[in-house]
PATI-184477 format. One record per residue (C-alpha): residue in three letters; chain; x, y, z. Coordinates in nm, 2 decimals, padded with zeros to 4 digits. Layout:
<pts>
{pt 'ALA' 'A' {X Y Z}}
...
</pts>
This chain:
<pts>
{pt 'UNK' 'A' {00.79 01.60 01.93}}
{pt 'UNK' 'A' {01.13 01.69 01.96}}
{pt 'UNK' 'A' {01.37 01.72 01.67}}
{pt 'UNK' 'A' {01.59 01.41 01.79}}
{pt 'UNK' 'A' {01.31 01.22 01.89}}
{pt 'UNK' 'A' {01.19 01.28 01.54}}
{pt 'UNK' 'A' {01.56 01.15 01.37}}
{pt 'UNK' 'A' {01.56 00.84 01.57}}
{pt 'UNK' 'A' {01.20 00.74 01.45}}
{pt 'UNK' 'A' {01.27 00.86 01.07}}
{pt 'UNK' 'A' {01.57 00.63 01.10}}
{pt 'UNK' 'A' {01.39 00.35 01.25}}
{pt 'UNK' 'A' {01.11 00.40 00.98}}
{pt 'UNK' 'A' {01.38 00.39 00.72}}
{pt 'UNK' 'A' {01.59 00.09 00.85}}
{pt 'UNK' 'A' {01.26 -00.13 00.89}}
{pt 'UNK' 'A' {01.08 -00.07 00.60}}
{pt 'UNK' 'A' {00.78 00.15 00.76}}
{pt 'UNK' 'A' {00.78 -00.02 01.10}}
{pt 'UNK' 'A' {00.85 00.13 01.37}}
{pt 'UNK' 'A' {00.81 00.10 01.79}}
{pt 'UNK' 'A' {00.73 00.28 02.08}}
{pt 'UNK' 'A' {00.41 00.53 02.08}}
{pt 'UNK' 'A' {00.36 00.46 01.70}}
{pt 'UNK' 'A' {00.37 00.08 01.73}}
{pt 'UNK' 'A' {00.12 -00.08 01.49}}
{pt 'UNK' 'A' {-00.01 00.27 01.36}}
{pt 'UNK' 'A' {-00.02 00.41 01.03}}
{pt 'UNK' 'A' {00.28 00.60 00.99}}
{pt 'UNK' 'A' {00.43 00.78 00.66}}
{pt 'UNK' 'A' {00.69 01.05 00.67}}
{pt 'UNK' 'A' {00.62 01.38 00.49}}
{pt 'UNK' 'A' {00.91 01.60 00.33}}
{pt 'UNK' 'A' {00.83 01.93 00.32}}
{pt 'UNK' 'A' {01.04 02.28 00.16}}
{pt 'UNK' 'A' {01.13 02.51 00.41}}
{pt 'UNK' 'A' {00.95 02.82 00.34}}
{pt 'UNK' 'A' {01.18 03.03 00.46}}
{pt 'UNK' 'A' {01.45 02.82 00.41}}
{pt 'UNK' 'A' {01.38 02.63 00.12}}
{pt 'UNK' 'A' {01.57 02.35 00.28}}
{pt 'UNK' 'A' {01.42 02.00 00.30}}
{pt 'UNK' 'A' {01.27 01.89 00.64}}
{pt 'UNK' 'A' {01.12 01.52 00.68}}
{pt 'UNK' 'A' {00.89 01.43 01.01}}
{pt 'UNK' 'A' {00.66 01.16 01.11}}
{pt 'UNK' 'A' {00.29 01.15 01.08}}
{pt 'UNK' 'A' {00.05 00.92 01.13}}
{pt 'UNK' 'A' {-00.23 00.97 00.84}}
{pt 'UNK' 'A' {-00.57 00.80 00.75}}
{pt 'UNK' 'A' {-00.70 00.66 00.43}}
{pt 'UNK' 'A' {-01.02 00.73 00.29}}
{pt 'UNK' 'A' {-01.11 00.52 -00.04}}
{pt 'UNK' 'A' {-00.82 00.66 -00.20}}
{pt 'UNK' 'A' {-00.69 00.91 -00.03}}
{pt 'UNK' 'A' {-00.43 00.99 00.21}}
{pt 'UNK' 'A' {-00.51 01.21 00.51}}
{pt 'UNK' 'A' {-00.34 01.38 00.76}}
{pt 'UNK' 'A' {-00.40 01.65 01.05}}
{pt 'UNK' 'A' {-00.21 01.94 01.13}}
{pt 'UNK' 'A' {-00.30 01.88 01.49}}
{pt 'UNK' 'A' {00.04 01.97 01.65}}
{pt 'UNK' 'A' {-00.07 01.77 01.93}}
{pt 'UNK' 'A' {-00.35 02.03 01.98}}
{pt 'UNK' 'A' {-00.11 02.31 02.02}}
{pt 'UNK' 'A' {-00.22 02.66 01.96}}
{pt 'UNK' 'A' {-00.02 02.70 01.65}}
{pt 'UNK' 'A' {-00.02 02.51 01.34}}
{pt 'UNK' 'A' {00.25 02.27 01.32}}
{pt 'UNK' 'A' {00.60 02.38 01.10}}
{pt 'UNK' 'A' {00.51 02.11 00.77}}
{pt 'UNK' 'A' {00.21 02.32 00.75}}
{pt 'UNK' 'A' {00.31 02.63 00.67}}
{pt 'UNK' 'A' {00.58 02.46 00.48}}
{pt 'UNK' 'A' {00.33 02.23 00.26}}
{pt 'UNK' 'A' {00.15 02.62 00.19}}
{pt 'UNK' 'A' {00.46 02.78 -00.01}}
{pt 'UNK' 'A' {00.53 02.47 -00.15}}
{pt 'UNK' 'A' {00.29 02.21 -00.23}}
{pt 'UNK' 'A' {00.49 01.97 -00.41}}
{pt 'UNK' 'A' {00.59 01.72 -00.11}}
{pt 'UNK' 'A' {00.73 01.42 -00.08}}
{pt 'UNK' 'A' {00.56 01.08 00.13}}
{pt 'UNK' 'A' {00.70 00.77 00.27}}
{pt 'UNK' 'A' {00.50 00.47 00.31}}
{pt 'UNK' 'A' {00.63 00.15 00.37}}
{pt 'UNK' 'A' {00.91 00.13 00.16}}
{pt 'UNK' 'A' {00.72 00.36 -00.11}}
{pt 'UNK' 'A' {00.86 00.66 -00.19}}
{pt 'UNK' 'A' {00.67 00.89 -00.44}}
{pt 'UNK' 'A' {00.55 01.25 -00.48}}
{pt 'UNK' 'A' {00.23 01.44 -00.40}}
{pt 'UNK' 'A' {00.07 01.79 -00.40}}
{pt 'UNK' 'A' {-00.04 01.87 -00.09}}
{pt 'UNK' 'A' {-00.40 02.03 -00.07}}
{pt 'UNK' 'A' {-00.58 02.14 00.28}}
{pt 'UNK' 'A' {-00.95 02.06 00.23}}
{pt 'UNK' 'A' {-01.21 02.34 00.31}}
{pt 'UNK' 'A' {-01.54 02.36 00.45}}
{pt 'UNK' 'A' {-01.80 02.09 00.40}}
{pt 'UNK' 'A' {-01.53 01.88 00.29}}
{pt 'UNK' 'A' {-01.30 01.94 00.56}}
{pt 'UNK' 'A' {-01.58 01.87 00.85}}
{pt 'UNK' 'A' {-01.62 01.53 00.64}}
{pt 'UNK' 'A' {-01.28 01.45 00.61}}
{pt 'UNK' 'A' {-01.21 01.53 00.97}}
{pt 'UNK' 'A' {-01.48 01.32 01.08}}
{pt 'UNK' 'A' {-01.34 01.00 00.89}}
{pt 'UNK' 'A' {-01.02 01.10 01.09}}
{pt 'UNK' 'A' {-01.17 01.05 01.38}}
{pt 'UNK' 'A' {-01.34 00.74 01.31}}
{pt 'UNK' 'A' {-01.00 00.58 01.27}}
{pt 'UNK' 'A' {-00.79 00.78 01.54}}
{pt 'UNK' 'A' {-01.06 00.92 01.82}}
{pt 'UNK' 'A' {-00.73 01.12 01.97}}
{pt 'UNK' 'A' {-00.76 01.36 01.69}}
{pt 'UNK' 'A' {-01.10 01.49 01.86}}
{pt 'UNK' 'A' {-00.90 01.51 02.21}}
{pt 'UNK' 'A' {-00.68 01.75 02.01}}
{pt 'UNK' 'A' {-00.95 01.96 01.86}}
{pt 'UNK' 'A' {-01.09 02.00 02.21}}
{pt 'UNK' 'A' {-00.77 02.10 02.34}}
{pt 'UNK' 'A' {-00.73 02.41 02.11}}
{pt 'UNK' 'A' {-00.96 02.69 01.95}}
{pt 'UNK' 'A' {-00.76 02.66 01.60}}
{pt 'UNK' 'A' {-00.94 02.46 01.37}}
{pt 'UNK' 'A' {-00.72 02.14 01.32}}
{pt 'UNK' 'A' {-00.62 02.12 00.90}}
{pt 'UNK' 'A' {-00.66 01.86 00.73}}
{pt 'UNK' 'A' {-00.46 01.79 00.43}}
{pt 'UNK' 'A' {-00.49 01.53 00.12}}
{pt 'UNK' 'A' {-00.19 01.42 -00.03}}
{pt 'UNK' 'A' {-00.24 01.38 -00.44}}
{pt 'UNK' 'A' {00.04 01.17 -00.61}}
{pt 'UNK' 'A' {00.16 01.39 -00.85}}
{pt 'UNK' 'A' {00.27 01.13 -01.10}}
{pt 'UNK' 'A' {00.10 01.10 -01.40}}
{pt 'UNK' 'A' {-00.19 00.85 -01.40}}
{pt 'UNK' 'A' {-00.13 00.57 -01.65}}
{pt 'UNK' 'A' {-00.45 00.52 -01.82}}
{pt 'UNK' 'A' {-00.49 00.92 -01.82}}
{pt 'UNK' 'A' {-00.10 00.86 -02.05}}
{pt 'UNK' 'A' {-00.26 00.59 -02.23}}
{pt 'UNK' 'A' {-00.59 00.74 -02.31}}
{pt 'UNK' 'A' {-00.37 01.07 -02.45}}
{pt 'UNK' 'A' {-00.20 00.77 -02.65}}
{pt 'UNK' 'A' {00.15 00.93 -02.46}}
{pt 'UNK' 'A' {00.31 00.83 -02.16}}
{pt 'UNK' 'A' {00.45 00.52 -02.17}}
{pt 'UNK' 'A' {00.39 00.22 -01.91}}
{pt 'UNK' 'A' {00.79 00.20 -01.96}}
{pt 'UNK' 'A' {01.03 00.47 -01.91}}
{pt 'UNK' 'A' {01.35 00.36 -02.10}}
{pt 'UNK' 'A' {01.43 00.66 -02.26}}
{pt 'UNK' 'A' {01.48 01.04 -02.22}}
{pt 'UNK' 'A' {01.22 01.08 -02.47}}
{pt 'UNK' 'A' {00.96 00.87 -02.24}}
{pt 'UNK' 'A' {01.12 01.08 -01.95}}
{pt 'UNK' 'A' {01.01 01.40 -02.15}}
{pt 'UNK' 'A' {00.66 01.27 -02.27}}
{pt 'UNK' 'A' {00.60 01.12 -01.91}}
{pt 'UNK' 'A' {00.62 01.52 -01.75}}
{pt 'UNK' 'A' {00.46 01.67 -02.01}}
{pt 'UNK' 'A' {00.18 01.41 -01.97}}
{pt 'UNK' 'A' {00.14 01.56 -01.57}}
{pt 'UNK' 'A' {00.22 01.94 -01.69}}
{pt 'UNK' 'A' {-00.10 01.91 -01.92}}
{pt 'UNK' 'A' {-00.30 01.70 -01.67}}
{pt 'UNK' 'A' {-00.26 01.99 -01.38}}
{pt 'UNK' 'A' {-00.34 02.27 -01.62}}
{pt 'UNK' 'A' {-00.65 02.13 -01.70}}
{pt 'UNK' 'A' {-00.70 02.06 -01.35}}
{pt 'UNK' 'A' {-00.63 02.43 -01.25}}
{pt 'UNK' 'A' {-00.87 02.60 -01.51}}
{pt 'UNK' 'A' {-01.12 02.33 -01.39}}
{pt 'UNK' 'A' {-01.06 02.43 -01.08}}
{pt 'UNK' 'A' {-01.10 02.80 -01.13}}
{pt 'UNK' 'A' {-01.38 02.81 -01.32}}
{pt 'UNK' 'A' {-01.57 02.62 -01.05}}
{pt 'UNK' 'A' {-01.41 02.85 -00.79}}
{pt 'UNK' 'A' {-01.58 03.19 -00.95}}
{pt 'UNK' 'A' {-01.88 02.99 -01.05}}
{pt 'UNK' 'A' {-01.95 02.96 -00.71}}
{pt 'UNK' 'A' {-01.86 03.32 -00.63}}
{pt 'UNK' 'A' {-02.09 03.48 -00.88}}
{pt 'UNK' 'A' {-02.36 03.24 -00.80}}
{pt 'UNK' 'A' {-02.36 03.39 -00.43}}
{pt 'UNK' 'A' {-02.71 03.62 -00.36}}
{pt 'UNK' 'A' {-02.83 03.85 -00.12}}
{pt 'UNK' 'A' {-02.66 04.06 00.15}}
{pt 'UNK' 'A' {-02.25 04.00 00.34}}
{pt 'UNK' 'A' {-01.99 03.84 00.19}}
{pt 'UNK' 'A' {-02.00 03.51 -00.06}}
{pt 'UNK' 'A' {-01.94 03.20 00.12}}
{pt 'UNK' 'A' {-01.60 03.03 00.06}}
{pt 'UNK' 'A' {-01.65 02.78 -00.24}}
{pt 'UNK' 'A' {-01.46 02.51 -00.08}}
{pt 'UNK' 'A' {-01.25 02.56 -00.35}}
{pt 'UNK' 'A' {-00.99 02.85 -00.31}}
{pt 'UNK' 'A' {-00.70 02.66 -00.13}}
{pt 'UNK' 'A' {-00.78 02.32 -00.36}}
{pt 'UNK' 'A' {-00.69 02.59 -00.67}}
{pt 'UNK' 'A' {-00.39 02.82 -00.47}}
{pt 'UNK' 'A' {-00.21 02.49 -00.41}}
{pt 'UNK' 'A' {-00.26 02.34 -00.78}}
{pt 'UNK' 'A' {-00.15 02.66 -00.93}}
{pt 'UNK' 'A' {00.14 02.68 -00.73}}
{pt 'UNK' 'A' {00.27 02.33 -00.77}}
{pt 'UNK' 'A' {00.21 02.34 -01.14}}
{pt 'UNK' 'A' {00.43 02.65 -01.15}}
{pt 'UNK' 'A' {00.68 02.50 -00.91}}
{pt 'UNK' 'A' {00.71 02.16 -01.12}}
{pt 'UNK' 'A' {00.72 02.39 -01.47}}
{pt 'UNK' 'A' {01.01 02.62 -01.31}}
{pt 'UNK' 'A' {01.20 02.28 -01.21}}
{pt 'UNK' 'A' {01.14 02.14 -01.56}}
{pt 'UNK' 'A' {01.26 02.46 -01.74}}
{pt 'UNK' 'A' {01.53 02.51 -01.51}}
{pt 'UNK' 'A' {01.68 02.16 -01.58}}
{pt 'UNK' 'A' {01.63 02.14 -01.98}}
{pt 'UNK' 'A' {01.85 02.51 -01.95}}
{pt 'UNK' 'A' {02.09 02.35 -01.68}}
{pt 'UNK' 'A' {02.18 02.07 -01.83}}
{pt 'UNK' 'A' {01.97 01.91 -02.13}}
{pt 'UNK' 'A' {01.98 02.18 -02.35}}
{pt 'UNK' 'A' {02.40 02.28 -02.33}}
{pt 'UNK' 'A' {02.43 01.86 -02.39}}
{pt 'UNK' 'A' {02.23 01.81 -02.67}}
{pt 'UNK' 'A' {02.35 02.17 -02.85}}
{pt 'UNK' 'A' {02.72 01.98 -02.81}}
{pt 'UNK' 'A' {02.59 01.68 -02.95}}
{pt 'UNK' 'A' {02.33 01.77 -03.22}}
{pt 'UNK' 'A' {02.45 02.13 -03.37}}
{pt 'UNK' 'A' {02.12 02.13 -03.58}}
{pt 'UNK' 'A' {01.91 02.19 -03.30}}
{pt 'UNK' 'A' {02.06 02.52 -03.21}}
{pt 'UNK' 'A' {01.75 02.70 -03.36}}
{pt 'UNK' 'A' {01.51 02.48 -03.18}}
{pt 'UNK' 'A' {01.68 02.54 -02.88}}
{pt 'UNK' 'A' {01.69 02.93 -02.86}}
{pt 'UNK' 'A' {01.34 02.93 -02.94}}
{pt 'UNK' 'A' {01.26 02.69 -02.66}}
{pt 'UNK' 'A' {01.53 02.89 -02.41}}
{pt 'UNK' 'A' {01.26 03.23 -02.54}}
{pt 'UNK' 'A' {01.01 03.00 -02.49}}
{pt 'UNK' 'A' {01.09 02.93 -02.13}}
{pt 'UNK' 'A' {01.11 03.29 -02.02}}
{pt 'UNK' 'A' {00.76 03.43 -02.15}}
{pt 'UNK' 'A' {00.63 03.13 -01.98}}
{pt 'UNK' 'A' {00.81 03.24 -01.61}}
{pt 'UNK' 'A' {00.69 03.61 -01.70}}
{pt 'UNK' 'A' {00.33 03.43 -01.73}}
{pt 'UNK' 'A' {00.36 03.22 -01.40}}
{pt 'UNK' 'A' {00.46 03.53 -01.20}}
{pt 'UNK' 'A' {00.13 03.74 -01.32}}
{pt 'UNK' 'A' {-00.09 03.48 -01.25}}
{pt 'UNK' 'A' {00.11 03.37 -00.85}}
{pt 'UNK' 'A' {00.04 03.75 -00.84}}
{pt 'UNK' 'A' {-00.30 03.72 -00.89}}
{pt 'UNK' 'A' {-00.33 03.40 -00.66}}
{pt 'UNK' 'A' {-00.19 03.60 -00.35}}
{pt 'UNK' 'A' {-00.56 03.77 -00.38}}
{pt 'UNK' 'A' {-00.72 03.46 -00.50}}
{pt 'UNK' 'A' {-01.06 03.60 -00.26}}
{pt 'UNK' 'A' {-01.14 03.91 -00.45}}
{pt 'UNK' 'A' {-00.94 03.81 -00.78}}
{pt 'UNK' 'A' {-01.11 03.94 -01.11}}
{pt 'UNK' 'A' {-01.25 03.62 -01.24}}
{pt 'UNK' 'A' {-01.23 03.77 -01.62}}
{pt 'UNK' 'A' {-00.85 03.90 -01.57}}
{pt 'UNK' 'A' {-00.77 03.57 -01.38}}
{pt 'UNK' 'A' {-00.95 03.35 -01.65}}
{pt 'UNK' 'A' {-00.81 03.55 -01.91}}
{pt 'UNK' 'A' {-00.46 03.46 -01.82}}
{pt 'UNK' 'A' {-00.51 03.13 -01.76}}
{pt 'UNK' 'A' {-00.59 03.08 -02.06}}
{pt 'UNK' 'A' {-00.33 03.25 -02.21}}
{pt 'UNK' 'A' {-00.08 03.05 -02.02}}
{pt 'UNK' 'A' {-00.28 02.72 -02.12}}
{pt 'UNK' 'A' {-00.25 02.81 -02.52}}
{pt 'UNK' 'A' {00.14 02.91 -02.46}}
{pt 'UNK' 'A' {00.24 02.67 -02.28}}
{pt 'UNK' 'A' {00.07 02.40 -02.47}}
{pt 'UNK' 'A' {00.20 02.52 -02.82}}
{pt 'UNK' 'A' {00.53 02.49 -02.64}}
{pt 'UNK' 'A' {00.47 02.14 -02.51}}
{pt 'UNK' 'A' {00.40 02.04 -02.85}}
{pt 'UNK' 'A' {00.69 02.22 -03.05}}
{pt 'UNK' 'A' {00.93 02.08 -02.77}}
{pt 'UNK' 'A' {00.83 01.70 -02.86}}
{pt 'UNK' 'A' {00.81 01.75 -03.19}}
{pt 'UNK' 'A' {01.17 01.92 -03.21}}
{pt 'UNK' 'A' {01.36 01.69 -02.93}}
{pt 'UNK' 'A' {01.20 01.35 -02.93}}
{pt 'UNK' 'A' {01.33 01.21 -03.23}}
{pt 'UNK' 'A' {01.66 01.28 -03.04}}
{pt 'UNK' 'A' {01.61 01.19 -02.70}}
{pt 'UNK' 'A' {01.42 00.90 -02.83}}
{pt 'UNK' 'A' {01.79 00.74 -02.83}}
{pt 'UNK' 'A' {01.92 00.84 -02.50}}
{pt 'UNK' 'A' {01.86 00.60 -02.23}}
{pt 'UNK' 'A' {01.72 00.67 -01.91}}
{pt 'UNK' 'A' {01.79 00.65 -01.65}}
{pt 'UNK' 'A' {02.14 00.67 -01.74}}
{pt 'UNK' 'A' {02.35 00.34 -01.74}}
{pt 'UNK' 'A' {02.63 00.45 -01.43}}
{pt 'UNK' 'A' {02.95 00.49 -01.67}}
{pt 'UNK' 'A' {03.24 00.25 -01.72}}
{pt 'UNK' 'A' {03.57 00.30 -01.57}}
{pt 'UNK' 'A' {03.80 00.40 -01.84}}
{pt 'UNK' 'A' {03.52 00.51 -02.09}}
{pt 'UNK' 'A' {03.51 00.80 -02.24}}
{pt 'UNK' 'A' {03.15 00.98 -02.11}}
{pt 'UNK' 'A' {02.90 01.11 -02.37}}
{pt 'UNK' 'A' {02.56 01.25 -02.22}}
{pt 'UNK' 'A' {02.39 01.27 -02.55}}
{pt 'UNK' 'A' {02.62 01.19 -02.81}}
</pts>
């Protein structure tokens, strides 16, 4: 599809709430937002996608073109994407399935579209499919944790509402990993292992994770941190240790994206091992940030109320 043709069915999608005419005209249609990853500017095209139970799918089928489609390769340096359905907006981790579970996934595809197998005929690539997580926190995951309010109303929910997700992905990733070299080492006999079906499900959780962290960090240094140090003096100790904090935990995230750019002949002690290194950091952090700040952001309302002509502005006072 051609760029313009694109804009003018983003806008239509936009103005009408989802719906939109011509070839797409009673199809299932969501727009995807992808980082440039070359770029790292935002780009937004149409796809038609398929549910299964609750899952969102869609094919990197190009039109069966030889080469994978842009959003792909996009979605692969940065997993953290955003989706437009209906007048939903929300954000997801985007995570090609492998193997078994691809053919399966596929397969449902086709069920619901039958043009997807034209395109799969028309090419010797092997069309990808990719699920699109919601990468919001899961309510009765926030409950169960007794954090994570239904409500956010405050900067402290705000906080306790990320941390909720940054703790739920960890898990998720050394889950994920163990299972991955579980499968590796339980591989006998002569040639290669077989791909777990795993290594691209992990690559993309580990890389989101870190890409959500660096975001997190970058905005508490930005902007949350200078405000409340202004406002609360007595924090300043808190803070600097938080700011130290921060940077042993990027030093972290870069040995273990190091390690990912191997992920197939990783060292599943070395890779283990820093996982869960990371995990006991960054969850000691977690915990001294809430315990430090809450109290205080507890009374800062988000969002923020737009200010008041006239009114002299406060961001955390």
């Amino acid at each position: 599809m051609s760029l313009s043709f694109n804009h003018s069915v983003i806008e239509e999608f936009r103005a009408n709430a989802g719906k939109v005419g011509g070839p797409f005209e009673g199809g299932d249609l969501l727009l995807l937002t992808t980082t440039g990853a070359k770029s790292g500017a935002e780009h937004t095209v149409p796809l038609g996608y398929v549910r299964d139970g609750e899952l969102l799918l869609v094919v990197g089928s190009a039109g069966g073109a030889p080469r994978h489609p842009a959003w792909y390769h996009n979605m692969l340096a940065h997993p953290l994407v955003r989706v437009e359905i209906g007048a939903e907006v929300f954000e997801a981790v985007a995570v090609p399935a492998e193997g078994a579970r691809r053919d399966r996934l596929f397969a449902r595809v086709v069920r619901a579209a039958p043009g997807y197998a034209d395109y799969q005929a028309n090419t010797s690539r092997i069309l990808p499919v990719v699920v699109l997580e919601r990468s919001e926190p899961e309510a009765g995951e926030a409950q169960e944790a007794a954090q994570g309010p239904r409500e956010i109303t405050n900067l402290a929910d705000k906080l306790i509402e990320v941390h909720t997700w940054l703790r739920a992905q960890l898990r998720s990733v050394r889950a994920e990993a163990g299972a991955h070299f579980a499968a590796r080492a339980a591989h006998q006999g002569p040639g290669e292992p077989p791909a777990p079906g795993l290594g691209l499900q992990l690559r993309q959780h580990c890389l989101a994770f870190c890409e959500s962290l660096e975001f997190h960090h970058r905005g508490e240094d930005a902007h949350v941190f200078p405000a409340l140090a202004v406002h609360h003096p007595h924090l300043a100790g808190a803070l600097d240790r938080l700011r130290d904090e921060h940077r042993t935990v990027a030093r972290i995230q870069g040995e273990l994206l190091a390690l990912l750019a191997d992920l197939g002949s990783a060292d599943p002690e070395r890779f283990l091992t820093e996982l869960d290194r990371m995990s006991e950091e960054l969850t000691a952090h977690l915990d001294y940030e809430e315990e430090s700040l809450l109290p205080v952001l507890a009374g800062i309302p988000f969002p923020p109320a737009p200010p008041v002509p006239g009114a002299a502005e406060s961001v955390a006072g």
